[in-house]
VEXRO-85806 format. One record per residue (C-alpha): residue number from 1; z, y, x; residue in one letter. Coordinates in steps of 0.001 Angstrom, whole numbers, plus 500000, padded with zeros to 6 digits. Example, Ala and Ser with C-alpha at 12.3 -4.5 7.8 and 13.67 -1.06 7.14 Angstrom:
(1, (507800, 495500, 512300), A)
(2, (507140, 498940, 513670), S)
// end
This chain:
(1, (803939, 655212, 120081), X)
(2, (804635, 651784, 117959), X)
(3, (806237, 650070, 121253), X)
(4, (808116, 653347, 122099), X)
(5, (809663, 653207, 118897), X)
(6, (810185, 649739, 118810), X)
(7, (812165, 649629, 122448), X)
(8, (814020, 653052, 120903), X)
(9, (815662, 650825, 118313), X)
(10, (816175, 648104, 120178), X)
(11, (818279, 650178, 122342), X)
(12, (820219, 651367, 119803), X)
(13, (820819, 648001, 118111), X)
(14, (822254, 647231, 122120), X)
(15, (824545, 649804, 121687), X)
(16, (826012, 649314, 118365), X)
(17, (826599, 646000, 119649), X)
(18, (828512, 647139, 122350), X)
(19, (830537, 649556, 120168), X)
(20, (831524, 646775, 117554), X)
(21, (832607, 644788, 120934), X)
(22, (834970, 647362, 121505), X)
(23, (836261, 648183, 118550), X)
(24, (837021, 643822, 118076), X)
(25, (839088, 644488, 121428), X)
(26, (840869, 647484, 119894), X)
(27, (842416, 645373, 116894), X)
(28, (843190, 642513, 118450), X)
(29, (845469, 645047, 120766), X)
(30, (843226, 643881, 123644), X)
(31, (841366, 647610, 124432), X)
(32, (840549, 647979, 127978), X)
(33, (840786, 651552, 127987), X)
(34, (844775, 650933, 127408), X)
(35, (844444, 649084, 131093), X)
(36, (845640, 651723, 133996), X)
(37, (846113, 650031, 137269), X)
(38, (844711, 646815, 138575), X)
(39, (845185, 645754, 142524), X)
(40, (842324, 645043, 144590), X)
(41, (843074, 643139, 147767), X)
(42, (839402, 643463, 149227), X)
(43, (836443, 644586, 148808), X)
(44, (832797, 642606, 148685), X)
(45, (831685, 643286, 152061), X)
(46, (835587, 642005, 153589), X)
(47, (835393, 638730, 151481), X)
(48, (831749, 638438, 153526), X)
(49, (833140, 639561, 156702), X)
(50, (836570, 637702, 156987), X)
(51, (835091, 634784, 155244), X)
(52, (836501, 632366, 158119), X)
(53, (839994, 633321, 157437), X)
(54, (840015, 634032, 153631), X)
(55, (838031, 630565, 152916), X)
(56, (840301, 628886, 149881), X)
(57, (842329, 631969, 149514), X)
(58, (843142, 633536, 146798), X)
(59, (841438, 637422, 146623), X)
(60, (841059, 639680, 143347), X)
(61, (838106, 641989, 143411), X)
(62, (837016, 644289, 141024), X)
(63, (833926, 646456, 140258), X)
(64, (830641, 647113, 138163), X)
(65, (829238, 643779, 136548), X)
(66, (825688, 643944, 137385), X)
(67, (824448, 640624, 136257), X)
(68, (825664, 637597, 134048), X)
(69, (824216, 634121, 133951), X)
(70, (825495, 631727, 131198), X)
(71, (825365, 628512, 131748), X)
(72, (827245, 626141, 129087), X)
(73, (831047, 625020, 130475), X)
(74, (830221, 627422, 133934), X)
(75, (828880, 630942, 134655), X)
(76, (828092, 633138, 137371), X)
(77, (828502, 636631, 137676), X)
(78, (827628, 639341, 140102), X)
(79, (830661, 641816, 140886), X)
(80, (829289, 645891, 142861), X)
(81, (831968, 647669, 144370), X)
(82, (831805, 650419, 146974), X)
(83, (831046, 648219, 149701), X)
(84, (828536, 646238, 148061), X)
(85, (828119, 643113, 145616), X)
(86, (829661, 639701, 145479), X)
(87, (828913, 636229, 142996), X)
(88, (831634, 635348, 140939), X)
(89, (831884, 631771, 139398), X)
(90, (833184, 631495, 136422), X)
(91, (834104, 628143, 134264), X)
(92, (836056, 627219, 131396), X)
(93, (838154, 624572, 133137), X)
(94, (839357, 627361, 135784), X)
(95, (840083, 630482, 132962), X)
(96, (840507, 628536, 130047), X)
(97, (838747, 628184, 126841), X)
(98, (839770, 631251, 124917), X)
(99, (839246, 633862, 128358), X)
(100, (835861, 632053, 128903), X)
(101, (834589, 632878, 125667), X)
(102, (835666, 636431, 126290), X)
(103, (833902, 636087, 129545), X)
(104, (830520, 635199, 127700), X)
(105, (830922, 638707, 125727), X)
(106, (831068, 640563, 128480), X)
(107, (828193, 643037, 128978), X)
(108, (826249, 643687, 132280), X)
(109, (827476, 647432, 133283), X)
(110, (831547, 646777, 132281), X)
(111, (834654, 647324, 134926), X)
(112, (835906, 643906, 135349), X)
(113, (838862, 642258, 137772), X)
(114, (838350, 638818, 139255), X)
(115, (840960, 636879, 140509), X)
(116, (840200, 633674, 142247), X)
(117, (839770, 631333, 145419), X)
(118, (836686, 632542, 148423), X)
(119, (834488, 629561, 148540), X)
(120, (830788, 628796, 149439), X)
(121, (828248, 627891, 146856), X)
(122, (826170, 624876, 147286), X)
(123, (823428, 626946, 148094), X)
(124, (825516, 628847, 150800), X)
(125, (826888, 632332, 148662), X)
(126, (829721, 633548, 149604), X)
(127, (831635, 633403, 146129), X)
(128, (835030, 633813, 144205), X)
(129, (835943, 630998, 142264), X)
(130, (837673, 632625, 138891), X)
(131, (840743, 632127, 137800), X)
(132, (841673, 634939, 135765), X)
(133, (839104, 637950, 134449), X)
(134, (840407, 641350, 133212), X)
(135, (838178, 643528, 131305), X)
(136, (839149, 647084, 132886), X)
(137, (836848, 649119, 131068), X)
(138, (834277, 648475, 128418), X)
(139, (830343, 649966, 129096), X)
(140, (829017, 651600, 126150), X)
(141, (825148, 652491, 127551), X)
(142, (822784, 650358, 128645), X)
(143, (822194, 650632, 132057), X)
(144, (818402, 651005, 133595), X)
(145, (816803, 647586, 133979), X)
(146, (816212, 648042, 138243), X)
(147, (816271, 651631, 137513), X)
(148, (812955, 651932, 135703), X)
(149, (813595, 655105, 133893), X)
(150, (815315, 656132, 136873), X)
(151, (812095, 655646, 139326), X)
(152, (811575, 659700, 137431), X)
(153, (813368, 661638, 140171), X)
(154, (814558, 664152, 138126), X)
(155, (816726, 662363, 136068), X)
(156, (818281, 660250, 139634), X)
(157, (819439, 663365, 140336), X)
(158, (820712, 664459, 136662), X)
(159, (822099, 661116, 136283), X)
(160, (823254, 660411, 139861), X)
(161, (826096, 658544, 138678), X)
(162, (823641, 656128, 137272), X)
(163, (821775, 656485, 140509), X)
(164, (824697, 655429, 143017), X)
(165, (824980, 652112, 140705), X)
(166, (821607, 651450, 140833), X)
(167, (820372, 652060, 143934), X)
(168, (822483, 651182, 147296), X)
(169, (820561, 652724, 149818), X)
(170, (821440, 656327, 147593), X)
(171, (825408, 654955, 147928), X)
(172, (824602, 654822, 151765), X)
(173, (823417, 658108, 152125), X)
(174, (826399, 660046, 150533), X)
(175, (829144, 657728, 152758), X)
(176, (826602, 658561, 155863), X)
(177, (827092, 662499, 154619), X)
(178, (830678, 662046, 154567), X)
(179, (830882, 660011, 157961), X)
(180, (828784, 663326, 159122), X)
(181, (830758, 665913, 158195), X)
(182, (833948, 663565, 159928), X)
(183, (832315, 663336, 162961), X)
(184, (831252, 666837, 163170), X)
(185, (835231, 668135, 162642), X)
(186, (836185, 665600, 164926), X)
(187, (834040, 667049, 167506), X)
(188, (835153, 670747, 166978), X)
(189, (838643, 670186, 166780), X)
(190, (838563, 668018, 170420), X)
(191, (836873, 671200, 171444), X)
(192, (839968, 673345, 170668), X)
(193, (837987, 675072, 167663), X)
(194, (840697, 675741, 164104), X)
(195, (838982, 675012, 160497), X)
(196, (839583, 677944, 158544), X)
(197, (838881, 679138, 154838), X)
(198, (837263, 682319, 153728), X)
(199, (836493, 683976, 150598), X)
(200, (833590, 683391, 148460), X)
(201, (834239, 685981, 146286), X)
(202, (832900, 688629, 148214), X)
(203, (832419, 692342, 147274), X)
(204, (829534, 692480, 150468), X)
(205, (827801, 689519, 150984), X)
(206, (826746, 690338, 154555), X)
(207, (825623, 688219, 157462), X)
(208, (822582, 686975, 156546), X)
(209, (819123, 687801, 155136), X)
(210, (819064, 686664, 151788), X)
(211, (819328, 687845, 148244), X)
(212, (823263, 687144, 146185), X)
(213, (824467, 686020, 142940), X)
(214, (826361, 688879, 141028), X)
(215, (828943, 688297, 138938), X)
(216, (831653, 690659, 137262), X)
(217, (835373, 690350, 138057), X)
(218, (837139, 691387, 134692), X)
(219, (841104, 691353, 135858), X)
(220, (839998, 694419, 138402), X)
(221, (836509, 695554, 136128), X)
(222, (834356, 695504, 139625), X)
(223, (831058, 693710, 140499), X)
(224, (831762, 691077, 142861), X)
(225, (828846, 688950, 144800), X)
(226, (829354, 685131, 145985), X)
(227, (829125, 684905, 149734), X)
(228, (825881, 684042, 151446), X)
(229, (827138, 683568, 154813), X)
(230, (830782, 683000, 156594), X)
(231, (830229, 685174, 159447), X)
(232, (831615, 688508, 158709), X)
(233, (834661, 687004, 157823), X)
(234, (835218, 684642, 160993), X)
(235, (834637, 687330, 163108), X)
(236, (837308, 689515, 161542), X)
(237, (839066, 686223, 162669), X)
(238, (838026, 686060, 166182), X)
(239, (839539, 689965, 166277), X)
(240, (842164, 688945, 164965), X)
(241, (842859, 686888, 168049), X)
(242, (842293, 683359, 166788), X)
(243, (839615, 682516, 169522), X)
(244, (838261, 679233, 168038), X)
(245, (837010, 679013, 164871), X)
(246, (834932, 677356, 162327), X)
(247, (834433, 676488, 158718), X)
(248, (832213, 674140, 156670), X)
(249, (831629, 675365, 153166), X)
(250, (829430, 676284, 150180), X)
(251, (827273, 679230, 150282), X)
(252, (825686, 680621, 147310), X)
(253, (821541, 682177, 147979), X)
(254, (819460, 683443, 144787), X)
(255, (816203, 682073, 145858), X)
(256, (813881, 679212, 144916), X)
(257, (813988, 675588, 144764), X)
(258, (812344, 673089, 147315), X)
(259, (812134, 670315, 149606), X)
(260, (814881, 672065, 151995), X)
(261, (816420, 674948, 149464), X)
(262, (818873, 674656, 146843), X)
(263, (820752, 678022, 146006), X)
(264, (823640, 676514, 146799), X)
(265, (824301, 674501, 150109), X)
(266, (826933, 673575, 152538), X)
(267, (827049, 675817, 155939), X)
(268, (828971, 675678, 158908), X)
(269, (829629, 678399, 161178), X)
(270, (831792, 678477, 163956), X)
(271, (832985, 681370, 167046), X)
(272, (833910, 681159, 170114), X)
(273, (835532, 683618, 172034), X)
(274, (834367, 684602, 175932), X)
(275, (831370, 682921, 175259), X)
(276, (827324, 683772, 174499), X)
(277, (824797, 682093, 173196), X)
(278, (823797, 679870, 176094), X)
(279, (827342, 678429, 175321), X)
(280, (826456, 677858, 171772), X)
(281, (823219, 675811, 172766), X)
(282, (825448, 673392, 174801), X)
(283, (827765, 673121, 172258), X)
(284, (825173, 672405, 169829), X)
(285, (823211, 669803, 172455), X)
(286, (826645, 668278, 172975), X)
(287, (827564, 668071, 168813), X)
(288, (824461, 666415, 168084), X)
(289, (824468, 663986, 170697), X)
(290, (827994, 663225, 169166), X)
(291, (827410, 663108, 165609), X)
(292, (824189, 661043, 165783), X)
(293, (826288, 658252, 168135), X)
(294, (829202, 658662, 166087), X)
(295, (827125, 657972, 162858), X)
(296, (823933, 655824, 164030), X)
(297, (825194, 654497, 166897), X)
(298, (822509, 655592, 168880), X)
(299, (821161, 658924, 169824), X)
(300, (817239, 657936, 168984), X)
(301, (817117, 659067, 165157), X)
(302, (813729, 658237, 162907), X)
(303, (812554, 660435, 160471), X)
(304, (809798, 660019, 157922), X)
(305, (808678, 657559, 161014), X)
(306, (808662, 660220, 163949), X)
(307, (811369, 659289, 166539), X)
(308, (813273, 662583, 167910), X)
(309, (815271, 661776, 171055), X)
(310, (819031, 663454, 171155), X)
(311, (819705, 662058, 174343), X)
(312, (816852, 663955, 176609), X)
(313, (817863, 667671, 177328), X)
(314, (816945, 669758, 174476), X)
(315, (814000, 672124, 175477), X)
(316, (814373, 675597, 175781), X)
(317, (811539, 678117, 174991), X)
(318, (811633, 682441, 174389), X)
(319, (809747, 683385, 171151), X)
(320, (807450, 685009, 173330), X)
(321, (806413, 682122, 175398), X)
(322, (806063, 679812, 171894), X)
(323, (803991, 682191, 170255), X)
(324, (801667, 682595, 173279), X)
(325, (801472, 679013, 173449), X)
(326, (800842, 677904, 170348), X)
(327, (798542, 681400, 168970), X)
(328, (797300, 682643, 172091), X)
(329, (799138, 685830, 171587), X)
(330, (801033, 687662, 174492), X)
(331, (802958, 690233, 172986), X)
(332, (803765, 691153, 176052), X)
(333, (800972, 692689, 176191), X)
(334, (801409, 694161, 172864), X)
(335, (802711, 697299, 173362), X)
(336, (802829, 698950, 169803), X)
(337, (803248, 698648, 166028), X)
(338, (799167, 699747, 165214), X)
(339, (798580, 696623, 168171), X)
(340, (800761, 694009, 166690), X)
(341, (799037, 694306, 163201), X)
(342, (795754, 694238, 164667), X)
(343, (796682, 691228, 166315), X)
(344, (798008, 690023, 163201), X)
(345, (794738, 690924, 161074), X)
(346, (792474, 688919, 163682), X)
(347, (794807, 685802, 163608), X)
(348, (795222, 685824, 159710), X)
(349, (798758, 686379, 159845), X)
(350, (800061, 688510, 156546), X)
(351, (802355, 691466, 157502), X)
(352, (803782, 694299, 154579), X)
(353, (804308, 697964, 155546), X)
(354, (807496, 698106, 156432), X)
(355, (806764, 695227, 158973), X)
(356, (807604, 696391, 162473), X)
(357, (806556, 694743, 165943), X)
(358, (809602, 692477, 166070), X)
(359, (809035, 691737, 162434), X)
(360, (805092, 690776, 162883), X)
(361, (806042, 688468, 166154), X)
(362, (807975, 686815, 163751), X)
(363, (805451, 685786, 161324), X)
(364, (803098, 684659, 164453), X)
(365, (805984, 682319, 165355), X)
(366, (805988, 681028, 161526), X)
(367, (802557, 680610, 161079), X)
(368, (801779, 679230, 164252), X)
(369, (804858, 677630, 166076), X)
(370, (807552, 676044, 163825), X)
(371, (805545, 673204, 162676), X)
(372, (805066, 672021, 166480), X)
(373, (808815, 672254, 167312), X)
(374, (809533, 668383, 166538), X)
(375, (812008, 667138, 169442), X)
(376, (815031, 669096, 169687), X)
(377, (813900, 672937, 170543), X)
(378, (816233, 675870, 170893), X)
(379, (813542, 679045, 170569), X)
(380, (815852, 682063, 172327), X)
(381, (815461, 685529, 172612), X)
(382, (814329, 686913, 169184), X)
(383, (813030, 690390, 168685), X)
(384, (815834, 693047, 167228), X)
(385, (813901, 693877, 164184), X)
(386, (815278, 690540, 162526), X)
(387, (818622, 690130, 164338), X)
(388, (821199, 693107, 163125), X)
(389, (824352, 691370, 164262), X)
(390, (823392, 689791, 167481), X)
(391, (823679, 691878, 171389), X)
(392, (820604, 693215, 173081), X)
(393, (818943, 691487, 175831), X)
(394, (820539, 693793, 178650), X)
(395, (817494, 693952, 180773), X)
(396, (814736, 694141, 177475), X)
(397, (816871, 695995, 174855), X)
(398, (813823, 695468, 172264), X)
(399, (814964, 691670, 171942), X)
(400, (818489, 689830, 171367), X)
(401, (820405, 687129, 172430), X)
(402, (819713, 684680, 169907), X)
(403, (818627, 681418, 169450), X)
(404, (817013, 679067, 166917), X)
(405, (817539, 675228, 167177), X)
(406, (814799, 673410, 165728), X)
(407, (813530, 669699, 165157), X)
(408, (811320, 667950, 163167), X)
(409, (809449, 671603, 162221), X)
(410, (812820, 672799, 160808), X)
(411, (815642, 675605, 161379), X)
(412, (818805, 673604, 162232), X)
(413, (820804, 676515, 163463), X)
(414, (821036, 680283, 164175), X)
(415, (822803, 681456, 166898), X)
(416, (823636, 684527, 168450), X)
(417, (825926, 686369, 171562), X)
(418, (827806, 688562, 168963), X)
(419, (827166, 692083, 168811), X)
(420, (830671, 693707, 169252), X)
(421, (829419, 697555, 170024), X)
(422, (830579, 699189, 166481), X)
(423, (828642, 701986, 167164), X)
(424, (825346, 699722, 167686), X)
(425, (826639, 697584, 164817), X)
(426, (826643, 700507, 162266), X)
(427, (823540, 701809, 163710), X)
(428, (822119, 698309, 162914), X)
(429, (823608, 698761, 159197), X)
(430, (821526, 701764, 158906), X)
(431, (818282, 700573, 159384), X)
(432, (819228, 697788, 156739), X)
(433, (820197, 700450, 154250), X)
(434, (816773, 701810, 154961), X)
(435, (815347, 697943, 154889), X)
(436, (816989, 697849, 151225), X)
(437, (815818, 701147, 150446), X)
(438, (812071, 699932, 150783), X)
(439, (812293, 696774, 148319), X)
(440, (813802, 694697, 151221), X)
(441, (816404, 692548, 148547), X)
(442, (817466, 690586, 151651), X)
(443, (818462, 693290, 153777), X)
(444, (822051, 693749, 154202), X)
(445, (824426, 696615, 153771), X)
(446, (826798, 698718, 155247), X)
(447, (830456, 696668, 155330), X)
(448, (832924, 699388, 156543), X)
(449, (836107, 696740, 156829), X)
(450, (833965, 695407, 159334), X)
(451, (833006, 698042, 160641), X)
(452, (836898, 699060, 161160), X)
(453, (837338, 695478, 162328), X)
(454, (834697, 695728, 165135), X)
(455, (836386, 699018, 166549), X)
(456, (840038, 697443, 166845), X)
(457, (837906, 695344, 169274), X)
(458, (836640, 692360, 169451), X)
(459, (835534, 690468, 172681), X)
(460, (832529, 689095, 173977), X)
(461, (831804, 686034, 171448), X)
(462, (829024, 683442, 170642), X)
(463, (828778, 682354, 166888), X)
(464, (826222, 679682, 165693), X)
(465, (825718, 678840, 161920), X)
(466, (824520, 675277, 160706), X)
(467, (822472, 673871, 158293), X)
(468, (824597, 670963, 157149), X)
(469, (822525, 669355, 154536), X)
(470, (819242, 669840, 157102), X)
(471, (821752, 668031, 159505), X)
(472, (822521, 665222, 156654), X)
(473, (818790, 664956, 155882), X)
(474, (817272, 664170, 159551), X)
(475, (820282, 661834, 159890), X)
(476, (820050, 659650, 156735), X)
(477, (815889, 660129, 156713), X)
(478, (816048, 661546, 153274), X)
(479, (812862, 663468, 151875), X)
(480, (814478, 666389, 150173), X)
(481, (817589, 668335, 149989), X)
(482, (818668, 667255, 146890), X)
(483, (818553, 663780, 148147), X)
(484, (821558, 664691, 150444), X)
(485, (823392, 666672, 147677), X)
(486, (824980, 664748, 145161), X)
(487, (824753, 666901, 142585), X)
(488, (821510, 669706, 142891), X)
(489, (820708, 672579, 141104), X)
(490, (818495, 671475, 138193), X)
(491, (816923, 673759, 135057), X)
(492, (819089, 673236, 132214), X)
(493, (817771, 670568, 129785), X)
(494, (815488, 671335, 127463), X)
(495, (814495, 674739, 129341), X)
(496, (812131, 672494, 131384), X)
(497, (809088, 673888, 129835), X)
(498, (810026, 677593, 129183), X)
// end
């Protein structure tokens, strides 16, 4: 308790210091917060790169001071921008007496500009040789020494500001996310597909099983809901004769936090017109082969050390077929509901009331398959119990045309031929009321402007819905979800232990 509160004042002795720094800068007229513009010429990792060419060239760089070595008449300095770090060498003879000594009050965490000649140390750095320093903007906390207080995960992701400085390999992740989500538009867009916008304010959040945040729209006094899906919408869209189209964007579920699940997360969904689902899987086969090249430069990805091969064709396997391969179970041979939860009973597998046959297949394939489904696995043909929006299997009208893509144990997508039959579809919305009506909170309900949209017509489609951050995740090997999200969900502070 002593040493805590020893290091506590400490600290704050380090930042009065830093404050009476600043406030000597204001009345000389010198205060770096007055500073708007400074021009970069190149970045760390260019100086590095074009070193042949910019060798005894003038350069000015600027970025986070991250360390400061003192040294009498000469200093040296390291300089982290968004490409990386680079020394600085700083001496009196090259700035000038009064600049140096402002040099040697400089704190480790300030903005600074360096202006100066590329050279090589003697000891082979790449370097700038300063002749001019410009304080930009004046650090008032301490940053963590190597991040110790930020080795507590919790606050790398409260903090992750302090987390991109510290730690480069988080900075890579978020320009690998962005480089994603590039590649992936660049992909859909050669393919003829239009990036749209639809509404998150939503007065039925449909298309999906999942549970909404409510809010209340004052201007027109009504409940609204934030989305939890974009599919209703884009297929208004593809009836509205648009025949391509997709959207990446935030959807909002009110359900727990984990490992893959933050309640809000980025989703893509995309429709194709005169299409079905065995369209969507070679779309999908196709996007990831392109987005993993595109990104990684190879189509062999690594995660958590397991190597998953994009480049092989991606197996294909009915629900059926997994589940009797990995369980033992033929529900083939399962003919009805008092059957499938015996079944379920002698292989352990929990099942509710309002559980029917489709439903209890489905929670053999969770308990027993998922985990196996490591290389890239689309998992077809689902039962219609848990697929209200997706076409009947025309010659087995108990199961759909649907598909799940999985890898490393993990949903990556959820696909289906669209079910255009507005008759079927409102059926469909029925047994969803009823769903609801039993404690079901996920269960949809009836959307009648869909409904309407469905019977203008709408043609034969195949629509597909992406986990983006799952896709960001596998592709930068990060553990969790909020490692891939720059800025998660947390508990407010101080409500940690309530």
């Amino acid at each position: 308790m002593a040493e805590q509160k020893k290091q506590e004042q400490d600290l704050n002795q380090l930042l009065k210091v830093r404050r009476e720094k600043l406030s000597e800068l204001q009345a000389s007229g010198r205060d770096p917060f007055q500073i708007v513009k400074y021009e970069v010429s190149h970045h760390s990792q260019d100086i590095k790169d074009q070193f042949e060419n910019l060798e005894g060239k003038t350069v000015t760089v600027a970025g986070r001071m991250m360390s400061k070595r003192v040294m009498g008449k000469a200093s040296f300095c390291h300089v982290q921008d968004l490409k990386g770090t680079i020394q600085s060498y700083v001496a009196r003879d090259s700035v000038g007496e009064e600049p140096y000594k402002d040099f040697k009050k400089l704190d480790v965490g300030d903005i600074i500009g360096v202006e100066g000649q590329v050279f090589r140390t003697r000891t082979g750095e790449i370097s700038v040789h300063a002749s001019k320093i410009t304080l930009l903007s004046k650090s008032l906390q301490v940053l963590p020494e190597k991040f110790h207080g930020l080795t507590n995960t919790d606050l790398r992701y409260r903090q992750r500001y302090v987390d991109l400085i510290m730690n480069p390999e988080v900075k890579d992740t978020f320009i690998k996310r962005s480089k994603i989500l590039s590649a992936v538009r660049r992909y859909l867009d050669g393919q003829g597909f239009m990036e749209v916008e639809t509404p998150m304010l939503v007065a039925n959040a449909g298309g999906a099983a999942a549970r909404p945040f409510q809010t209340h729209f004052n201007a027109l006094d009504e409940d609204f809901k934030l989305r939890i899906s974009l599919e209703l919408y884009l297929k208004r869209l593809i009836v509205g004769g648009l025949e391509r189209v997709y959207e990446i964007g935030r959807v909002f579920r009110n359900e727990g936090l984990d490992t893959r699940h933050n309640p809000e997360f980025t989703l893509m969904e995309l429709y194709q017109a005169y299409t079905d689902y065995n369209g969507m899987m070679d779309l999908t086969e196709n996007l990831y082969r392109y987005v993993a090249q595109e990104v990684l430069g190879t189509t062999v990805i690594t995660y958590n050390g397991v190597e998953m091969d994009l480049g092989k064709p991606f197996e294909r396997i009915t629900m059926l077929d997994a589940v009797k391969k990995y369980s033992g179970v033929d529900f083939r041979e399962i003919h009805t509901l008092e059957e499938a939860r015996r079944a379920a009973e002698e292989h352990h597998v929990e099942f509710e009331a309002r559980h029917g046959k489709g439903d209890i297949l489905n929670l053999f394939f969770e308990t027993y398959v998922e985990e196996h489904l490591i290389q890239p696995t689309f998992v077809m043909d689902h039962p219609i119990e848990i697929s209200p929006l997706t076409k009947k299997k025309p010659d087995d009208p108990e199961y759909v045309e649907r598909f799940e893509f999985f890898m490393n144990g993990w949903e990556m997508a959820n696909a289906y031929s669209e079910l255009n039959d507005p008759i079927d579809q409102r059926e469909r919305f029925k047994a969803q009321e009823a769903q609801l009506a039993q404690g079901d909170e996920e269960a949809n309900t009836t959307d009648e402007d869909f409904l309407n949209a469905l019977e203008i017509g709408m043609p034969p489609t195949g629509g597909i819905g992406f986990g983006i951050d799952r896709m960001c995740m596998l592709l930068t090997d990060s553990a969790a979800i909020r490692d891939v999200l720059l800025f998660p969900t947390m508990k407010t502070l101080g409500k940690e232990s309530q």
